[in-house]
TORLUMNU-288417 format. One line per field, with one value per residue (C-alpha): residue number from 1; residue in one letter; x, y, z. Coordinates in Angstrom, 3 decimals. Example, Ala and Ser with C-alpha at 12.3 -4.5 7.8 and 13.67 -1.06 7.14 Angstrom:
n: (1:2) .
res: (A:S) .
px: (12.300:13.670) .
py: (-4.500:-1.060) .
pz: (7.800:7.140) .
//
This chain:
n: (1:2:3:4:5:6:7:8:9:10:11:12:13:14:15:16:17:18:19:20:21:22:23:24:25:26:27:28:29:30:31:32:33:34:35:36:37:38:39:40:41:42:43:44:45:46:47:48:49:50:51:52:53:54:55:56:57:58:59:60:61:62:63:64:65:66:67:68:69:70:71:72:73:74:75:76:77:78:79:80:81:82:83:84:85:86:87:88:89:90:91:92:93:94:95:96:97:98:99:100:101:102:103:104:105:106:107:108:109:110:111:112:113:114:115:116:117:118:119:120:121:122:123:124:125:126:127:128:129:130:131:132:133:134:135:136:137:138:139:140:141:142:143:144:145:146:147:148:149:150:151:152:153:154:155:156:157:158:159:160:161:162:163:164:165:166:167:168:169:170:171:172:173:174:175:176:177:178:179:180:181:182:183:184:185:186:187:188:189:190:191:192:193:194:195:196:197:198:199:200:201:202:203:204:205:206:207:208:209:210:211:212:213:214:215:216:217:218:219:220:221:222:223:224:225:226:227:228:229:230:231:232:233:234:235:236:237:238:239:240:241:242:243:244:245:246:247:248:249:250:251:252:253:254:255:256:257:258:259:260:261:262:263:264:265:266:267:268:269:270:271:272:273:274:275:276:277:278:279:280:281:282:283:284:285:286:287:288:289:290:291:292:293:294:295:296:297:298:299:300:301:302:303:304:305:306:307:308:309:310:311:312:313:314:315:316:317:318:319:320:321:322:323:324:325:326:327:328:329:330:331:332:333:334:335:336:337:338:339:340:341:342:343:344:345:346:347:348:349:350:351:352:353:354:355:356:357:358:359:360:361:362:363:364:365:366:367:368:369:370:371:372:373:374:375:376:377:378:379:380:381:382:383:384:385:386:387:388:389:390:391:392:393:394:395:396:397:398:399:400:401:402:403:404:405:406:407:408:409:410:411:412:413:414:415:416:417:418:419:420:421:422:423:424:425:426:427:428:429:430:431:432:433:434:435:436:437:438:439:440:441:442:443:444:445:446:447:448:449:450:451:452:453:454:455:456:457:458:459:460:461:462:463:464:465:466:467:468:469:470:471:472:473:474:475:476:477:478:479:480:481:482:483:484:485:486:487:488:489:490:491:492:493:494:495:496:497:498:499:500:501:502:503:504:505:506:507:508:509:510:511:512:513:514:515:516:517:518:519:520:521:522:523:524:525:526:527:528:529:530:531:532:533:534:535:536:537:538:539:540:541:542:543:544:545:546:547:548:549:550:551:552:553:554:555:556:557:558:559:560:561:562:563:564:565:566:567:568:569:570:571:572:573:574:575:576:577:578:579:580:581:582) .
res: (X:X:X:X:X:X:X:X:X:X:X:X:X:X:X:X:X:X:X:X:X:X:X:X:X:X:X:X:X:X:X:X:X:X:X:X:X:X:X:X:X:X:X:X:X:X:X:X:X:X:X:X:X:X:X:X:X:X:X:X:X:X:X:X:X:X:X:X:X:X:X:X:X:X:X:X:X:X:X:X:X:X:X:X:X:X:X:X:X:X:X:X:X:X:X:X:X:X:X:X:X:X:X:X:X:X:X:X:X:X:X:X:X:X:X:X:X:X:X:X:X:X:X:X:X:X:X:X:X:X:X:X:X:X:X:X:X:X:X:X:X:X:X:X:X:X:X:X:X:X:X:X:X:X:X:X:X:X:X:X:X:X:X:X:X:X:X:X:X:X:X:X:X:X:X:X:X:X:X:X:X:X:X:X:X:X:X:X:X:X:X:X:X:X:X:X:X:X:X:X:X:X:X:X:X:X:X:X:X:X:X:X:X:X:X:X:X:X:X:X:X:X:X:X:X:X:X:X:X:X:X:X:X:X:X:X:X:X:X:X:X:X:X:X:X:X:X:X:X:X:X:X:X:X:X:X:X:X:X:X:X:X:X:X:X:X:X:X:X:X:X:X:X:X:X:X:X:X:X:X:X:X:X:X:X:X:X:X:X:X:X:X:X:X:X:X:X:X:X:X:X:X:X:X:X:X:X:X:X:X:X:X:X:X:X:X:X:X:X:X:X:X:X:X:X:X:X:X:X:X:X:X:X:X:X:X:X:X:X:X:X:X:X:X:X:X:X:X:X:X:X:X:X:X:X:X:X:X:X:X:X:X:X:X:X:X:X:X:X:X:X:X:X:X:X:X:X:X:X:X:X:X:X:X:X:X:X:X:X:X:X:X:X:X:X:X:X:X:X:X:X:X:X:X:X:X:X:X:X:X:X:X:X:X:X:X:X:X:X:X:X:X:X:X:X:X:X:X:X:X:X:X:X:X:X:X:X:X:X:X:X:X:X:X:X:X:X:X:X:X:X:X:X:X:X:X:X:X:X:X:X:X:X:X:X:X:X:X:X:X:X:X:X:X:X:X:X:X:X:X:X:X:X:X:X:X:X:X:X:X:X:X:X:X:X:X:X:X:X:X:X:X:X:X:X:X:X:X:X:X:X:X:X:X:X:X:X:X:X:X:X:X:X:X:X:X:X:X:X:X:X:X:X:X:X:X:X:X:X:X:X:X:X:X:X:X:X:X:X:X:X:X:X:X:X:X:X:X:X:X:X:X:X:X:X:X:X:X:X:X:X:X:X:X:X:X:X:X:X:X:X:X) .
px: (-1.200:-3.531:-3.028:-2.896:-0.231:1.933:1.825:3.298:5.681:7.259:6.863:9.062:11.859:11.684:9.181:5.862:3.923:-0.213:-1.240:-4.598:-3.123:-0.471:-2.990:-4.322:-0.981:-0.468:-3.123:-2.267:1.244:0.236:-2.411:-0.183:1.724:-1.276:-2.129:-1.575:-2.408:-2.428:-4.757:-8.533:-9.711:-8.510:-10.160:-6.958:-4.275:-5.542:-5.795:-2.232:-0.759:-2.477:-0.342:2.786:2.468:1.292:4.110:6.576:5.195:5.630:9.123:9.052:6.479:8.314:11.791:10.976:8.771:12.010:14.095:11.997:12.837:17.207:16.120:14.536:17.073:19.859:18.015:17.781:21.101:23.355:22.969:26.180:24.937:21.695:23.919:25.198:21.718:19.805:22.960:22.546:18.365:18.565:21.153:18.882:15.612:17.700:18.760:15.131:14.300:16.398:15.176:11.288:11.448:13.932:10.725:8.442:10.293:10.517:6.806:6.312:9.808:7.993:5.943:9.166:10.528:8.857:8.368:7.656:3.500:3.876:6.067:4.067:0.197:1.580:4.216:1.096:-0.907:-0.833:0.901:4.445:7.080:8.135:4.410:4.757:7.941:7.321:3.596:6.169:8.668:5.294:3.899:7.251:7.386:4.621:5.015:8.588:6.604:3.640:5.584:8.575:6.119:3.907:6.773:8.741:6.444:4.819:8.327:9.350:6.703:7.468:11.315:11.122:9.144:11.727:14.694:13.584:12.152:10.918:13.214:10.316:8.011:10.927:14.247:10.884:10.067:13.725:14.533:11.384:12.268:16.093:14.300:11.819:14.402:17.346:15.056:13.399:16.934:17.874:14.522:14.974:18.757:18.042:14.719:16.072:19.190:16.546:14.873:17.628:18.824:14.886:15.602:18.915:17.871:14.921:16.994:18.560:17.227:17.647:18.556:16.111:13.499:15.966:17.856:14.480:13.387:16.774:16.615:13.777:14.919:17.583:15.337:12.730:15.464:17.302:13.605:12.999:16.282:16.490:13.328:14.938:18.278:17.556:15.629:19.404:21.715:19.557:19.028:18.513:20.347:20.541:24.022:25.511:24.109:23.304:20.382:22.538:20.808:22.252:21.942:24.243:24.622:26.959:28.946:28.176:30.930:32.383:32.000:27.886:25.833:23.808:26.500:26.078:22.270:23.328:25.088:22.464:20.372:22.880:23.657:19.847:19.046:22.164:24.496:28.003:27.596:31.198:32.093:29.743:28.749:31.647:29.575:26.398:26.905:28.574:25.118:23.174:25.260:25.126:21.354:21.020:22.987:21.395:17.954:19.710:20.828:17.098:15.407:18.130:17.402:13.958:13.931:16.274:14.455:11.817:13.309:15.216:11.432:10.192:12.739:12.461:8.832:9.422:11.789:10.516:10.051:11.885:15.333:17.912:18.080:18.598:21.580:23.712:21.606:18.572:19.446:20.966:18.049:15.640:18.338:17.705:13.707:13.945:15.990:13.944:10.280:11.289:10.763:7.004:6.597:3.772:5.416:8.522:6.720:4.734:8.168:9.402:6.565:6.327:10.165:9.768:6.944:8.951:11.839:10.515:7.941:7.852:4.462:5.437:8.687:7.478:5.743:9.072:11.071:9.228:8.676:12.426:13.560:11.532:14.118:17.128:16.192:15.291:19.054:20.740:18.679:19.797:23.443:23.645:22.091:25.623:27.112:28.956:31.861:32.925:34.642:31.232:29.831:32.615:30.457:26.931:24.721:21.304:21.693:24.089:22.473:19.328:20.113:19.419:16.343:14.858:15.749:14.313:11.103:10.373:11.314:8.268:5.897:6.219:6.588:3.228:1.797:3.085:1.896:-1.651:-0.825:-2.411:-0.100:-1.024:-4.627:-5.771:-2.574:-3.853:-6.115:-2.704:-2.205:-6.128:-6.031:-2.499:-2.910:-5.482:-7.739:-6.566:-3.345:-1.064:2.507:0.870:1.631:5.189:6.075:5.548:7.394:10.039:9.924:9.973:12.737:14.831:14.413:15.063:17.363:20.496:20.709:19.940:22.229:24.726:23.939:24.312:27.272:28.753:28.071:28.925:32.179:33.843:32.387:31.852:34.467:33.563:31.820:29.702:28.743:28.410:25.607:24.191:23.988:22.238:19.482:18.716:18.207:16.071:14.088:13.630:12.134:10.017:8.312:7.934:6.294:4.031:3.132:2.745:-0.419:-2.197:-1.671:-4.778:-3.612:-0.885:0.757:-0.132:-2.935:-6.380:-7.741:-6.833:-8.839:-8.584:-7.297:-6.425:-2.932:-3.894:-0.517:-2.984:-4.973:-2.981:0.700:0.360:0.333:3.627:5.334:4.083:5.536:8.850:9.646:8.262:10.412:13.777:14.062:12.988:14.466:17.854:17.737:16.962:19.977:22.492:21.383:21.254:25.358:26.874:25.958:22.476:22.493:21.678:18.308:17.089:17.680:15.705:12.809:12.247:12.758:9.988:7.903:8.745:7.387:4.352:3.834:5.077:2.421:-0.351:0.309:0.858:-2.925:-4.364:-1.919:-4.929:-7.192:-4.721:-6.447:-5.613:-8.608:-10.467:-13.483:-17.050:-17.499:-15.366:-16.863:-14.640:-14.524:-15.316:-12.853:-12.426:-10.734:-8.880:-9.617:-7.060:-9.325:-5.840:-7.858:-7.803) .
py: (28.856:26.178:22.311:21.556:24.692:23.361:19.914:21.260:23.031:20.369:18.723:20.520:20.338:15.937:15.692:14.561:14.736:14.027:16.077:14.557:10.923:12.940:14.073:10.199:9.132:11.949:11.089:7.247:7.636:10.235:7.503:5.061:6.783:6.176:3.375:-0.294:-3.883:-4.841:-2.213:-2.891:0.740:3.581:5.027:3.306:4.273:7.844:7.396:6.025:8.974:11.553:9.731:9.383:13.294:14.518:12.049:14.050:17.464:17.251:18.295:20.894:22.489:21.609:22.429:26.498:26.801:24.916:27.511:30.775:31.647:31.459:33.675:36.406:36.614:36.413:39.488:41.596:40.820:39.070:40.171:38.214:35.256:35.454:34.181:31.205:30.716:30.755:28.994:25.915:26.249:25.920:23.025:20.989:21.903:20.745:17.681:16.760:18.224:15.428:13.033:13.561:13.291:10.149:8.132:10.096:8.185:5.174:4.570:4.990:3.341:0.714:3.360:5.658:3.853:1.768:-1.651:-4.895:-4.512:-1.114:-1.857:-4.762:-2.428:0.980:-0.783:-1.966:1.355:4.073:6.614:7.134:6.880:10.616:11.082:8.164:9.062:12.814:11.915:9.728:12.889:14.855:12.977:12.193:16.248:16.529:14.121:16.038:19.306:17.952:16.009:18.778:21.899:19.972:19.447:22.180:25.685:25.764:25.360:28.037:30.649:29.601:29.774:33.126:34.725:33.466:34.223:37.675:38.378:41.471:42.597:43.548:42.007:42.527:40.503:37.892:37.147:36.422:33.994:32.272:32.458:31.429:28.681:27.435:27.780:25.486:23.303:22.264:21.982:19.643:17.303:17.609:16.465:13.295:12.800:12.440:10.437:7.938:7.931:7.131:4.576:2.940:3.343:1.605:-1.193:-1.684:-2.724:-5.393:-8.953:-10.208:-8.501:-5.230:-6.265:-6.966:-3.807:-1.395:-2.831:-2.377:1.134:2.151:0.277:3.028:5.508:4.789:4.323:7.556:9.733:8.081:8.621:12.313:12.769:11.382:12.795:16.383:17.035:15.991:17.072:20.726:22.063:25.481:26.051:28.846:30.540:31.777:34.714:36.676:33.929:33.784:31.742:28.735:26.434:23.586:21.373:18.747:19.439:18.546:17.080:19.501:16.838:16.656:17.417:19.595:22.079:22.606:23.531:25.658:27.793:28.687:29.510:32.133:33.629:33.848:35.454:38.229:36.627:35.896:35.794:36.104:33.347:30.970:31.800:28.686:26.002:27.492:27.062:23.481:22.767:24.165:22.339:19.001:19.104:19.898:17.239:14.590:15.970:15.371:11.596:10.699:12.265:9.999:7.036:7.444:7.741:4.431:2.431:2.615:1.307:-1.115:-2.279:-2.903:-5.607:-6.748:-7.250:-9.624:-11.893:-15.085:-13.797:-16.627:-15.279:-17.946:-19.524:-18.742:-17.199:-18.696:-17.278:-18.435:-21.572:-21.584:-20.185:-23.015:-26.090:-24.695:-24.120:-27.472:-29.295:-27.400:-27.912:-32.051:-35.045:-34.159:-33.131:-30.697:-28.970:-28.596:-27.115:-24.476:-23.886:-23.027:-21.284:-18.567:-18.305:-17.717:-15.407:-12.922:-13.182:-12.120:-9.678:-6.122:-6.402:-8.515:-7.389:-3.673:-4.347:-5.985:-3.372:-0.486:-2.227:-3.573:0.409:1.255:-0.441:1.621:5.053:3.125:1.406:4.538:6.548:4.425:4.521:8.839:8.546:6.486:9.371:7.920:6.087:2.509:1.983:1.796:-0.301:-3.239:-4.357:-6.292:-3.509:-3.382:-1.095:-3.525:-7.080:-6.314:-4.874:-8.124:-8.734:-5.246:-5.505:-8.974:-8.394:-5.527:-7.614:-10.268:-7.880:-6.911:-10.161:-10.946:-8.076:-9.323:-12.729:-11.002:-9.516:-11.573:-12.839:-13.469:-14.973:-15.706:-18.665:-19.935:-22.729:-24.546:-25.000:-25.890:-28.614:-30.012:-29.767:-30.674:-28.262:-28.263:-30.253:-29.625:-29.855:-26.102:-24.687:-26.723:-25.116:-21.893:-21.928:-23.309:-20.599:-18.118:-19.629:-19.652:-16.187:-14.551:-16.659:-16.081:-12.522:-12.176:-14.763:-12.576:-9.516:-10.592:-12.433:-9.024:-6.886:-9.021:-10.498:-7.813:-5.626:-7.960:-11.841:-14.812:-16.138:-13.626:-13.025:-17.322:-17.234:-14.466:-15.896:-19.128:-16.598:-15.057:-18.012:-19.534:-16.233:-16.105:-19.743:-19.125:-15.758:-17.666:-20.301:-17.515:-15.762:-18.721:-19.307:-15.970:-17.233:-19.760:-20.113:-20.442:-17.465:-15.162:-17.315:-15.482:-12.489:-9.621:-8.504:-4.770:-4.245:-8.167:-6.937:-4.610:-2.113:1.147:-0.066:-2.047:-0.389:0.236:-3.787:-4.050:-1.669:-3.745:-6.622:-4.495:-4.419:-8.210:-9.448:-6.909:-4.687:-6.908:-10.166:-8.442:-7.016:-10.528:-12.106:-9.377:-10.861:-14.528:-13.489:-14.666:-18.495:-18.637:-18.864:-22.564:-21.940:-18.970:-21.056:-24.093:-21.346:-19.704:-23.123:-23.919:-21.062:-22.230:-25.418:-24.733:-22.347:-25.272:-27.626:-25.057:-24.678:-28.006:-28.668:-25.918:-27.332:-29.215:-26.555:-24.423:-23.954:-23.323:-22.630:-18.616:-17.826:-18.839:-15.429:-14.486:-14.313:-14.316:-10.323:-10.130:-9.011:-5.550:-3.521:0.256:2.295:4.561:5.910:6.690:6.334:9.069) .
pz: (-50.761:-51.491:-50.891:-54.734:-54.868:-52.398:-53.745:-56.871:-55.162:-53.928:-56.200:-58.618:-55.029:-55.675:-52.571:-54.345:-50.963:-51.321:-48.354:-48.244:-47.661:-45.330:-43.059:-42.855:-41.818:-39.687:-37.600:-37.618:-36.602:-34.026:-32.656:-32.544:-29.810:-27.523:-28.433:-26.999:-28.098:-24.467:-23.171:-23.226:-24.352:-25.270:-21.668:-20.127:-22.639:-22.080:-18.337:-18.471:-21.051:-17.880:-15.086:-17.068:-17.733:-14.331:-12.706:-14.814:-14.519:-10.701:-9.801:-12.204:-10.120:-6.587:-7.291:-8.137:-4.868:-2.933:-4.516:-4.122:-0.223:-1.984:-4.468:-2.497:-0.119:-2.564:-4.400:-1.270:0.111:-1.987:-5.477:-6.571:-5.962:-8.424:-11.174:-9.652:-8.690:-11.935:-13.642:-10.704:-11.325:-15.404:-15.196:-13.033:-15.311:-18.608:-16.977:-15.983:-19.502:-21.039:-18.822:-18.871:-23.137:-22.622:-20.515:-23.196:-25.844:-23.651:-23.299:-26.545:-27.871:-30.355:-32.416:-32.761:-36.116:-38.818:-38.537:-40.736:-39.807:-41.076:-44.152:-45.031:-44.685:-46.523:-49.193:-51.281:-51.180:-53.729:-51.771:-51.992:-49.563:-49.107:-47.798:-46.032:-44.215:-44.055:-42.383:-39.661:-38.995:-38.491:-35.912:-34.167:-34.148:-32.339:-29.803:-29.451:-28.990:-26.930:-24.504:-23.991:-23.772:-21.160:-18.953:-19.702:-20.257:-16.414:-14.460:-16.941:-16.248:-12.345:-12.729:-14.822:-12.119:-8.901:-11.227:-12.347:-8.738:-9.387:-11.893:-13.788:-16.641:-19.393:-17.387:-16.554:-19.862:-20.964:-18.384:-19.529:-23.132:-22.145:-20.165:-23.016:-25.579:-23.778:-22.177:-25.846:-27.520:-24.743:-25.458:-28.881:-28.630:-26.666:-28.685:-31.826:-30.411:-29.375:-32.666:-33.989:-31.839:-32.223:-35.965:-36.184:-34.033:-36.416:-38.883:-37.100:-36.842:-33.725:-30.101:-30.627:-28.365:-24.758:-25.524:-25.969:-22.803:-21.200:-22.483:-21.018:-17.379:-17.662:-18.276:-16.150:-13.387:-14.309:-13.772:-10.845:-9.438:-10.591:-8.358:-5.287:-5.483:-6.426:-2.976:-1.425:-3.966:-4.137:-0.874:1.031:4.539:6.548:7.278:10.347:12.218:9.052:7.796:4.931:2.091:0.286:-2.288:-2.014:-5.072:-6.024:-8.961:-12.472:-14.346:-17.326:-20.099:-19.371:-22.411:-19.764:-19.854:-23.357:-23.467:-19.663:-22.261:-24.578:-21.654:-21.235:-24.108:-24.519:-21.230:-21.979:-19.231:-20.076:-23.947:-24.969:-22.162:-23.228:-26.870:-28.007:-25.842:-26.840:-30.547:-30.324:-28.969:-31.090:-33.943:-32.516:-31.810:-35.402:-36.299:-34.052:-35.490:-39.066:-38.326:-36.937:-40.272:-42.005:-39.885:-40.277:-44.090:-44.417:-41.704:-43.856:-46.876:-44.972:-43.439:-47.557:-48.056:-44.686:-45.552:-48.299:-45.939:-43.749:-40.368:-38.141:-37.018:-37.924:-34.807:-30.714:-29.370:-26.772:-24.189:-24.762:-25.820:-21.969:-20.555:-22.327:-21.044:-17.226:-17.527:-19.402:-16.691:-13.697:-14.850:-14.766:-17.126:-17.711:-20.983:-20.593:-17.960:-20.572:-22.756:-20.659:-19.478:-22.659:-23.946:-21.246:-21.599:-25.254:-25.290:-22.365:-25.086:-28.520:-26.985:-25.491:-24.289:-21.912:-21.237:-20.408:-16.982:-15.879:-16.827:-15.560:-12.370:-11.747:-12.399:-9.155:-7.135:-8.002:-6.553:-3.350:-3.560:-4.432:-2.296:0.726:-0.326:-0.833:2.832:3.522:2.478:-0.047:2.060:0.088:3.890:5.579:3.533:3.745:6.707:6.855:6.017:5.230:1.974:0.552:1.543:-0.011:-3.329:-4.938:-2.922:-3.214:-7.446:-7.620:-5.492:-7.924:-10.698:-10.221:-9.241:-13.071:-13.950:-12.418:-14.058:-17.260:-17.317:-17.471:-20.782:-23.261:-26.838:-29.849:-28.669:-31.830:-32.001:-28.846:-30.096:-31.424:-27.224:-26.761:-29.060:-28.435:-24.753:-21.751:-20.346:-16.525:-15.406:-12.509:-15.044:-15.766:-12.292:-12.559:-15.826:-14.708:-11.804:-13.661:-16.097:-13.024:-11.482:-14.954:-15.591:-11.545:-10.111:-12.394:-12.740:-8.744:-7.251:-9.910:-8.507:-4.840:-5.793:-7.455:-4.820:-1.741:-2.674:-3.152:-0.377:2.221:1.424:0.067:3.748:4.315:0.386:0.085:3.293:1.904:-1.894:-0.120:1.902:-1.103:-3.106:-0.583:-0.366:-3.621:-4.213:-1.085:-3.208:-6.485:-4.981:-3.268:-6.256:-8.104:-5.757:-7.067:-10.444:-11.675:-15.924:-17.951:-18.616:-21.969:-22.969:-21.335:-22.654:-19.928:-17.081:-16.930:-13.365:-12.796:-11.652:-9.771:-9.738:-9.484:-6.286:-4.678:-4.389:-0.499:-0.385:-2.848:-0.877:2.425:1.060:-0.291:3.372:4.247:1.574:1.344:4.084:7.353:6.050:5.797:9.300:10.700:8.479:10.007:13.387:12.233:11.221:14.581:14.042:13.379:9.938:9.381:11.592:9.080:6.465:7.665:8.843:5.168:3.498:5.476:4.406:1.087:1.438:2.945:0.094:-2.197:-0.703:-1.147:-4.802:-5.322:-3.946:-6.113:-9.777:-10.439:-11.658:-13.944:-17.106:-20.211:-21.539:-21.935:-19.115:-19.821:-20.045:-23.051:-26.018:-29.329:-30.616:-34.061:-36.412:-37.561:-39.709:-39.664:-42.565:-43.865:-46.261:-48.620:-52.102:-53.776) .
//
């Protein structure tokens, strides 16, 4: 069927879709997943997409060869137990199934809806908005199918081969199939809950920006923490005289969504149809609902976007929150104007952008599979743990440190440069109430939600002595490392086109996790030995620290700039051609 054929075709169905103009979108939308205002080239988004992929594809690979040895022996000897087995193996790749498409759609949480740029570029063109929103379900598609088959197709083939073990090239191929098949249905589920979530927050207008970067702290967290529990939840002992193999794995609870998509993996492969053919099919109807209600939220995001196009832009005013969060970077950064105002501005720019707000998030989620690592190695006794420990005095430390080494990261990502001559001309090249501002705005948005933390976990685990001490170390610590980091910093926040590398996360991640331990791990131990009436002497010693590091920074204020390198030269502007005339 031709092009023109199928256009009337659909036509005469009420879905006037141009596929030329389709195809142009198609690729757009499909781009935009890749794509980042913050990145210098495309070389970097590409080199990124590679490591987010290959970082996910890993434990697919490692968990079948940790499993292989259990399957051979429970072929040869212990048929019975093959079952159990596969049943244990598939819920584990379906949970890391829904986990690897929820960072997918995580990294690439701002291009899965419309928004106002996009409603305000496509509203005037001649195309109309069933091609506009079918060319958007077509590219989230493939994303779906690109990201879920990369993760999901080579621990099949490997899983189909232990699981079948010799069962022959028939049984092989259907635990591959039953593998493929459950495996996508779970991605797809959590995919299109996402979408929809994305598109629902869309049309709200405030609040969307903290809770996508929120979300993908969770999700971030949850992948990480999948990767470090599994090897400890999942493991393969040998039994008794016999060299009995097995697989010991904690329970999953009965009302996961897991066990849902476990069930069409077994009706598929031929196991236990009439036992699990109810589960199976209230899975396969809620995935095609979910899938329903993101097509839906998709469709109506987009109209919601067209009038939201036509509306001012400013939000109607701060919420309590920030308002709060202004007062204290106001009332720390001093009576110096300028130093207000930097203050504000780098508090304002980490609030109303995810750009910024990424690096922060992605970073802070590192700490939680170190915390809950530590605590599963506890063995999961709360009675343990009501004494000074190391794994429960430095979750706040470990979750801040993490915390600014994104939020150094992020102050490298450039805003909005083009607005940046309203700060040029308003403001002096180099003054020192740059450096102050900063550090107030650093101080505003760590100390808070730490001292809260450490204040949450050690009062009720440890008293109100012990958890007050401790509250007063970490503060300490924690002005002692913003001071420090505010000496690698040389400009105002946001305001300098970025350096590709300046950051250095790639190269230099043996030094963060140096300093993980110089600023978590070995602090701690020294505080559980400072305990027994030493504590006012650690407290003088890392004030000290912190003002030597104060005086340091205060002798390099002076030559915080605001203004670009020598070296910069302005970009001339360009254009993206859609190319949608007809």
């Amino acid at each position: 069927m031709s092009e023109l054929q199928a256009h009337t075709v659909l036509g005469q169905f009420g879905l006037p879709i141009d596929f030329p103009r389709f195809r142009v979108l198609f690729r757009e939308f499909f781009g935009q997943f890749f794509a980042s205002e913050s990145a210098t080239s495309d070389h970097q988004v590409r080199q990124a997409v590679i490591g987010v992929l290959a970082f996910l594809l890993t434990p697919g690979l490692f968990i079948p060869l940790q499993t292989s040895v259990a399957f051979a022996l429970a072929a040869i000897r212990f048929p019975a137990m093959l079952d159990s087995l596969i049943r244990l193996l598939a819920t584990i790749f379906i949970t890391y199934a829904i986990i690897s498409m929820g960072v997918i759609a995580a990294f690439t949480w701002d291009a899965l809806g419309f928004d106002r740029r996009d409603a305000m570029v496509l509203a005037p063109t001649p195309v109309s908005g069933a091609t506009i929103v079918a060319a958007k379900l077509a590219a989230l598609s493939a994303l779906l199918l690109a990201g879920a088959l990369t993760v999901n197709v080579i621990p099949a083939v490997l899983f189909a081969v232990d699981a079948a073990n010799h069962a022959g090239v028939t049984m092989a191929f259907r635990h591959f199939v039953a593998h493929v098949v459950a495996t996508m249905m779970a991605a797809a589920f959590v995919f299109s809950l996402l979408v929809t979530a994305r598109a629902l927050l869309g049309m709200l207008s405030s609040g969307r920006v903290a809770v996508a970067s929120m979300l993908q702290f969770a999700l971030v967290s949850a992948s990480l923490c999948f990767i470090v529990l599994v090897p400890r939840t999942l493991r393969v002992a040998g039994g008794g005289r016999r060299g009995i193999a097995r697989v010991v794995m904690q329970s999953i609870p009965d009302w996961s969504p897991t066990n849902w998509f476990l069930a069409v993996h077994e009706v598929v492969r031929g196991s236990g149809v009439g036992e699990f053919t109810p589960t199976a099919l209230l899975g396969v109807k809620l995935t095609i609902l979910v899938i329903a209600a993101a097509v839906l939220a998709t469709t109506v995001g987009y109209r919601r976007q067209q009038q939201l196009a036509l509306t001012p832009s400013a939000s109607a005013g701060l919420g309590l929150a920030a308002r709060c969060q202004l007062a204290l970077a106001r009332l720390l950064a001093g009576r110096n104007p300028l130093a207000r105002a930097t203050a504000e501005f780098v508090l304002a720019t980490l609030m109303r952008n995810r750009a910024q707000q990424a690096p922060i998030a992605i970073n802070a989620a590192i700490a939680v599979p170190i915390i809950i690592g530590a605590l599963a190695r506890a063995g999961g006794d709360v009675s343990a743990l009501r004494h000074p420990r190391t794994i429960v005095l430095w979750i706040p430390l470990m979750l801040g440190y993490w915390a600014m080494v994104g939020m150094r990261a992020a102050f490298f990502v450039p805003s909005e440069l083009p607005a940046s001559w309203a700060l040029r001309a308003n403001a002096p090249a180099r003054h020192a109430a740059y450096w102050k501002g900063t550090r107030a705005a650093m101080r505003t948005l760590l100390l808070p939600p730490v001292l809260a933390i450490s204040a949450g976990v050690t009062i009720p685990l440890l008293g109100v002595r012990i958890a007050a001490w401790h509250i007063a170390f970490v503060s300490v610590m924690f002005i002692a490392i913003i001071e420090l980091v505010a000496l690698t910093i040389e400009a105002v926040p946001f305001t300098h086109p970025y350096r590709p590398g300046h950051a250095k996360l790639k190269t230099r991640w043996p030094l963060y996790l140096l300093g993980m331990l110089g600023f978590a791990y070995w602090p701690v131990r020294v505080e559980l030995m400072a305990f027994n009436g030493a504590e006012l002497s650690l407290l003088a010693w890392v004030g000290a620290a912190a003002l030597a590091f104060h005086l340091a920074g205060r002798r390099a204020a002076p030559k915080w700039s605001i203004e670009p390198p020598e070296d910069f030269a302005e970009e001339e502007h360009s254009l993206t051609v859609l190319a949608l005339a007809s």
